[in-house]
VMD Tcl script that draws the C-alpha trace (Angstrom):
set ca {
  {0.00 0.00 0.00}
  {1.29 3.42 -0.92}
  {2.21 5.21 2.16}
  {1.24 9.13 0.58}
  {-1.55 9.26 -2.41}
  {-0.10 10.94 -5.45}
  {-1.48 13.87 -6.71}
  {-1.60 12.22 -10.34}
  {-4.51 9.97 -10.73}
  {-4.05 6.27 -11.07}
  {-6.14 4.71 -13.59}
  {-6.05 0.15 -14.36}
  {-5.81 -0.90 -17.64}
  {-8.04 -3.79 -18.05}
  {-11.16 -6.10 -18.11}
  {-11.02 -8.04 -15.46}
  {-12.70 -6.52 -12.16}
  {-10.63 -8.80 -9.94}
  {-7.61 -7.55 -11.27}
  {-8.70 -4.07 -10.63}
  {-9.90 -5.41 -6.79}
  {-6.26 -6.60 -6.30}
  {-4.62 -2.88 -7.73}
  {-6.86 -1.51 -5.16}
  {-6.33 -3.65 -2.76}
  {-2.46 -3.66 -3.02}
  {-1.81 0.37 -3.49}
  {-4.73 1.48 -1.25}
  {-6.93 3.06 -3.67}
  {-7.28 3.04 -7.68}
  {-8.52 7.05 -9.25}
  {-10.42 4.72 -12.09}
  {-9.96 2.60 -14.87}
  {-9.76 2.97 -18.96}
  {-11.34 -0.28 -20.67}
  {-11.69 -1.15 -24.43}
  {-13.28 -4.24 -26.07}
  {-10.02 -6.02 -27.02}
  {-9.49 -5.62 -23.17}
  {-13.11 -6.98 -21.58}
  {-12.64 -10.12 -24.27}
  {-9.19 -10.91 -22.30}
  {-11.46 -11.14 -19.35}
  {-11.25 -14.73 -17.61}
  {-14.91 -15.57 -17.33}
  {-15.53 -14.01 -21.18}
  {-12.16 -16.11 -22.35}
  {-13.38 -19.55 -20.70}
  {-16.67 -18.84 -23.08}
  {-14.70 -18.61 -25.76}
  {-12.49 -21.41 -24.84}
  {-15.65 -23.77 -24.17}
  {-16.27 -23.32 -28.07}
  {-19.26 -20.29 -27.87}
  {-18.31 -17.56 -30.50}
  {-19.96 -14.41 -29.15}
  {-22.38 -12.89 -31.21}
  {-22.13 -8.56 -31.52}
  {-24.78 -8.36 -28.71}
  {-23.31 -10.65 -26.50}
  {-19.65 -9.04 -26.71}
  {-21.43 -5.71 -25.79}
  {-23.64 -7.28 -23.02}
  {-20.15 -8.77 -21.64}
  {-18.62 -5.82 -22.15}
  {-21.22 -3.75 -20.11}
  {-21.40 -6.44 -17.47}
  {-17.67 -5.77 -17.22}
  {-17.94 -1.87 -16.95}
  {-21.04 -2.32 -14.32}
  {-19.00 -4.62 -12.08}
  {-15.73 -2.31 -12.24}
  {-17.66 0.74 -11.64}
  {-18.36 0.64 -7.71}
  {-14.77 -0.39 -7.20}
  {-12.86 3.00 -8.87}
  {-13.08 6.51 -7.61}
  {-13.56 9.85 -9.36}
  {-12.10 9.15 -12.58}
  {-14.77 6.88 -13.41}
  {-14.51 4.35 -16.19}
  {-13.58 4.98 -19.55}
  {-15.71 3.12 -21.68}
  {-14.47 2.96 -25.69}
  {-16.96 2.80 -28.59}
  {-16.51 -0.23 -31.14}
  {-14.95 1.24 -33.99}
  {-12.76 1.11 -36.64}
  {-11.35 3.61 -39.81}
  {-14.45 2.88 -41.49}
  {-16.92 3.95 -38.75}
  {-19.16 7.05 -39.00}
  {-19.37 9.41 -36.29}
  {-22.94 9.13 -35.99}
  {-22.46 5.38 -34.76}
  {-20.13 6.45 -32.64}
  {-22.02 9.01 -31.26}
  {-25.09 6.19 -31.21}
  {-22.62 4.25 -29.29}
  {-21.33 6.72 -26.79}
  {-24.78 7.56 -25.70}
  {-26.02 4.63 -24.84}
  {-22.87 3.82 -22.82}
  {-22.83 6.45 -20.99}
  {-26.11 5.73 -19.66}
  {-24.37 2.29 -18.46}
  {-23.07 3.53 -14.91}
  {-22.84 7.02 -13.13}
  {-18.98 7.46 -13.38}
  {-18.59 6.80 -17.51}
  {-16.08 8.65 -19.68}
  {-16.74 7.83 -23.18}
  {-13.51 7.09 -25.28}
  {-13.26 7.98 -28.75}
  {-10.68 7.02 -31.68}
  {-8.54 9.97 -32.09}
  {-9.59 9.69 -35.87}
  {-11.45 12.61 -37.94}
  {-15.00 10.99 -37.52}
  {-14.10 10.39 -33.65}
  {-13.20 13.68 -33.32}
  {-17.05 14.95 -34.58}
  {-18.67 12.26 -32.48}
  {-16.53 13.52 -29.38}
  {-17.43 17.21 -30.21}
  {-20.95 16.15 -30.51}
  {-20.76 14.18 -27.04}
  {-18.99 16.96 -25.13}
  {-22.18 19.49 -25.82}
  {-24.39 17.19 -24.74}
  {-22.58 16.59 -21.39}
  {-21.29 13.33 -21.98}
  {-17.91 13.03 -20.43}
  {-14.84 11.95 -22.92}
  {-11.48 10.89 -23.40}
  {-9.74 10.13 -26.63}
  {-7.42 7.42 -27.59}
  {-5.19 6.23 -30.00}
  {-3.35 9.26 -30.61}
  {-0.27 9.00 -32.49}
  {0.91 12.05 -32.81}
  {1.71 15.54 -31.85}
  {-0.11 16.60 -34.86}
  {-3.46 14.45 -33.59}
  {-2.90 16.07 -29.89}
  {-2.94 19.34 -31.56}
  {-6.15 18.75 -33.25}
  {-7.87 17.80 -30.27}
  {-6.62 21.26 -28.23}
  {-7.81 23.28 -31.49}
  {-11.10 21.69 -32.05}
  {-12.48 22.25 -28.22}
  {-9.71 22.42 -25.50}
  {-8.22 20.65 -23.18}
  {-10.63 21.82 -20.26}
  {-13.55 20.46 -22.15}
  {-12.08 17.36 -22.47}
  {-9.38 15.06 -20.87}
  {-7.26 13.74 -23.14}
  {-6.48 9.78 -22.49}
  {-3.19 9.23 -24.55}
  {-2.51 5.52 -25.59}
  {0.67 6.40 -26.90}
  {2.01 9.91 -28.03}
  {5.14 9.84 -29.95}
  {6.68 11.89 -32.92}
  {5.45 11.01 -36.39}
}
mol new
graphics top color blue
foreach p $ca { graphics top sphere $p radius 0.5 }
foreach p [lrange $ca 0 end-1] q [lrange $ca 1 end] { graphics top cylinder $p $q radius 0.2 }
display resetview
């Protein structure tokens, strides 16, 4: 257990709630978590499924993947969970945006992530004047960063940075 909280905020990476029960448990507290759907299908209950021969239909990954979110929910702090849309270079922002809103009506603490692409850009944009709480991911570059700051701030949005790095 940490003997003095830091004043950065501590976020798990994962799908697995009893991995995020054993973070807490070991450093004393956990600010919240950041999920994705490559994540909640590494989960152990959703992996012996698999492994028992069921392939998951699209409803059933997201009904795993809300189960997942619902039971990590209660056990982070302020920072909430960070939820990400299913999506891919081909998806529009309004099915992101179709996406977001319904997950963010999952749990209380729920940050909606968003690719750091064009169309996840207008669905975040979209989401942040409704009240919807965001982060973005998958951002690349200092040139994607940049777009995010110009298009609506930092302050409207916090930024959740899988990996920044110089094109």
């Amino acid at each position: 257990m940490l003997a003095e909280r830091p004043k950065t905020k501590l976020l798990v990476d994962g799908g697995d709630p009893d991995e995020t029960l054993r973070i807490k448990k070991l450093l004393g507290f956990v600010d919240g978590q950041t999920s994705n759907p490559s994540l909640s299908a590494k989960n152990p209950e959703v992996r012996r499924l698999i492994a028992s021969g069921h392939r998951l239909s699209s409803k059933e990954e997201k009904d795993e993947y809300k189960r997942i979110v619902q039971t990590i929910s209660p056990l982070v702090g302020d920072a909430g969970v960070s939820i990400e849309v299913f999506a891919d270079l081909d998806t529009r922002a309004e099915d992101m945006l179709a996406q977001g809103r319904e997950m963010f009506g999952w749990i209380p603490n729920a940050y909606i992530k968003y690719p750091c692409i064009h169309e996840g850009l207008r669905a975040a944009q979209v989401s942040v004047r409704e009240g919807i709480r965001v982060n973005m991911t998958l951002c690349f570059s200092q040139e994607q960063a940049a777009a995010l700051c110009r298009n609506w701030g930092i302050e409207r949005a916090r930024l959740c940075l899988a990996i920044c790095r110089q094109a």
